[in-house]
C-alpha positions in Angstrom: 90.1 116.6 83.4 88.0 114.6 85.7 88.5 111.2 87.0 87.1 107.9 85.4 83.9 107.2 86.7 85.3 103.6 87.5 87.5 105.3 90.2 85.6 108.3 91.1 84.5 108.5 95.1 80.7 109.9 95.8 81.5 113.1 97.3 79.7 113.9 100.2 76.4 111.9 98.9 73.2 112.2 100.3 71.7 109.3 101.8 68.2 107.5 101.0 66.3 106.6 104.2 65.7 103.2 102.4 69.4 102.6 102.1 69.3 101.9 106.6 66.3 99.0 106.2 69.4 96.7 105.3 72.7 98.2 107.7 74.8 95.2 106.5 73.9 95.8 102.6 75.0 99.3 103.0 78.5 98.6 105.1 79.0 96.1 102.0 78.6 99.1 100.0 80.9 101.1 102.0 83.8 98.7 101.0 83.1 98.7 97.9 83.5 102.7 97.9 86.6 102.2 99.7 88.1 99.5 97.2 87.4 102.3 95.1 90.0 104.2 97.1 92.6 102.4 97.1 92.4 102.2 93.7 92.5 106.0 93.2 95.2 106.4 96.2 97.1 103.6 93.6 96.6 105.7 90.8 97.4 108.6 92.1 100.9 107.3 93.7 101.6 105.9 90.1 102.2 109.2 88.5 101.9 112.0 90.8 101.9 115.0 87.9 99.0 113.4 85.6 96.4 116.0 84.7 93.8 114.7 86.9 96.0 114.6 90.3 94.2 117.1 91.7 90.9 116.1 91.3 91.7 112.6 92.6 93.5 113.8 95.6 90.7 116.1 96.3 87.7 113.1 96.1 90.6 111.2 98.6 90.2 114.1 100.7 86.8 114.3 100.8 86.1 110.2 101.2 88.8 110.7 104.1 87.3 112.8 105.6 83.7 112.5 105.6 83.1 108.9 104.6 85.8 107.2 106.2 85.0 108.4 109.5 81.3 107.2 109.7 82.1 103.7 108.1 84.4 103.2 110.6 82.1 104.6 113.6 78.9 102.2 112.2 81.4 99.2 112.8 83.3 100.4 116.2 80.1 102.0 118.0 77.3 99.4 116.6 78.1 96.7 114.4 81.1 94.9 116.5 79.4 95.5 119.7 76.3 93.8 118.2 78.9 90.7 117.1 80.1 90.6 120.5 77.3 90.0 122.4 75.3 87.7 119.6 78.5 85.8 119.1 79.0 84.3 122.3 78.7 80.6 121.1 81.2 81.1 117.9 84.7 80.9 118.4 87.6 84.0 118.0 85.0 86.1 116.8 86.2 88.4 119.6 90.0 88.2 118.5 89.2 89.3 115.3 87.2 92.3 116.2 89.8 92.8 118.2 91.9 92.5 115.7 89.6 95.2 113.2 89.8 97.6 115.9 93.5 97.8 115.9 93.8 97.9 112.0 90.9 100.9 112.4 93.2 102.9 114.5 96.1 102.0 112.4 94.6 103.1 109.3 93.6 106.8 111.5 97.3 107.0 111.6 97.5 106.5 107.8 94.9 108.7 107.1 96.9 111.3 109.3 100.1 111.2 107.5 99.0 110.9 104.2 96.5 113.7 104.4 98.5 116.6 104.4 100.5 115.8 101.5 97.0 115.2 99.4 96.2 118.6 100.4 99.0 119.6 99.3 98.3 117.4 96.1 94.4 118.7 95.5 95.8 122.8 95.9 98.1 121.8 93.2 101.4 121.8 95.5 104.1 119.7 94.6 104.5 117.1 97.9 107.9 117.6 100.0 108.8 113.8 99.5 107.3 112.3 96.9 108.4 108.6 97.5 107.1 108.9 101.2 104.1 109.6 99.8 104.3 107.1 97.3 104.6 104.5 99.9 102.5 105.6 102.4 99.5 105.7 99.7 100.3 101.9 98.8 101.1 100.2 102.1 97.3 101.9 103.3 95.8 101.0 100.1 97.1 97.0 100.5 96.3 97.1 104.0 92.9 98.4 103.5 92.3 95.7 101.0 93.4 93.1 103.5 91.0 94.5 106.2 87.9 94.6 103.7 88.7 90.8 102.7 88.8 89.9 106.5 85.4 92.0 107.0 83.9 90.6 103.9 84.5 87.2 104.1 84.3 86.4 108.1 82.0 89.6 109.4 79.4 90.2 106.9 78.6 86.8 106.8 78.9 86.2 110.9 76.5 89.3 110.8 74.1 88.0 108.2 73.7 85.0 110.1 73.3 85.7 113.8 71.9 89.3 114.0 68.1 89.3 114.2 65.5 91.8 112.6 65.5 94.0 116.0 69.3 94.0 115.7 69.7 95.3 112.3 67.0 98.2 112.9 68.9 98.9 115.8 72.4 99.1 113.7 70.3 100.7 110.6 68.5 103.4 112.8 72.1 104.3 114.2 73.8 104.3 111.2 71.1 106.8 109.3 71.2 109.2 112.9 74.8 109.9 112.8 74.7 110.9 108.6 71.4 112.8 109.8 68.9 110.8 108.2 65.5 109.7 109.1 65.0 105.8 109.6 62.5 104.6 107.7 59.9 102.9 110.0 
């Protein structure tokens, strides 16, 4: 059985060179992939023996994995370093990328204890303690929500506004480097 396409992650997707031209568009993107998670990290934790448990744990897996890591690499090695220095002039932008930062290593924790019981999940191996699973998977999914609403709503549009063209190629040309694509010139 395989997942609904409403909740189903893009495994290891190949990237458009166009998709760098607008870095911010495509980190939008990214949360919406990884609203996407939480809900399949939700449904999963909701009934841990459904006949698609394996398949969703393995796309977790895989968006863990792969995904996950660059998204949060694009923010912590380009994106918030280009807020810092364009955002002298506006107020606790610096707290709350402060702020991100923590959350980002937080959720590497997370990621650490969750992952080997959806391993264990995706090989079709029954978890050691379900309920600290269970728990785990919702307090990352409702934290992760939190942290994308914070990035939406106070990042994305701080970004929009003060980063110039040279900025963004500078953030796009990164961001398609470390997935190993060509930037589009």
């Amino acid at each position: 059985m395989s997942t609904s396409p409403d909740l189903a992650l893009r495994r290891q997707r190949r990237f458009s060179a166009t998709e760098f031209r607008d870095p911010v568009a495509f980190i939008l993107a990214e949360h919406m992939e990884q609203h996407r998670l939480c809900g399949l990290l939700e449904n999963l934790a909701s009934d841990l023996a459904q006949p698609s448990a394996r398949e969703i744990a393995a796309d977790i897996v895989d968006y863990l994995t792969h995904e996950l890591p660059l998204h949060e690499a694009d923010e912590e090695a380009d994106l918030f370093p280009l807020l810092k220095i364009r955002s002298i002039d506006i107020g606790m932008v610096d707290d709350i990328l402060a702020q991100l930062s923590r959350e980002h290593g937080r959720d590497d924790e997370f990621v650490a204890k969750l992952m080997s019981d959806l391993v264990a999940i995706a090989s079709g191996i029954a978890v050691a303690v379900p309920l600290d699973f269970i728990v785990g998977a919702l307090r990352f999914a409702e934290t992760q929500r939190r942290h994308l609403d914070w990035e939406n709503t106070v990042i994305v549009p701080i970004a929009r506004r003060i980063l110039g063209p040279g900025d963004l190629a500078a953030l796009g040309r990164s961001m398609a480097a470390r997935r190993g694509c060509a930037y589009p010139d």
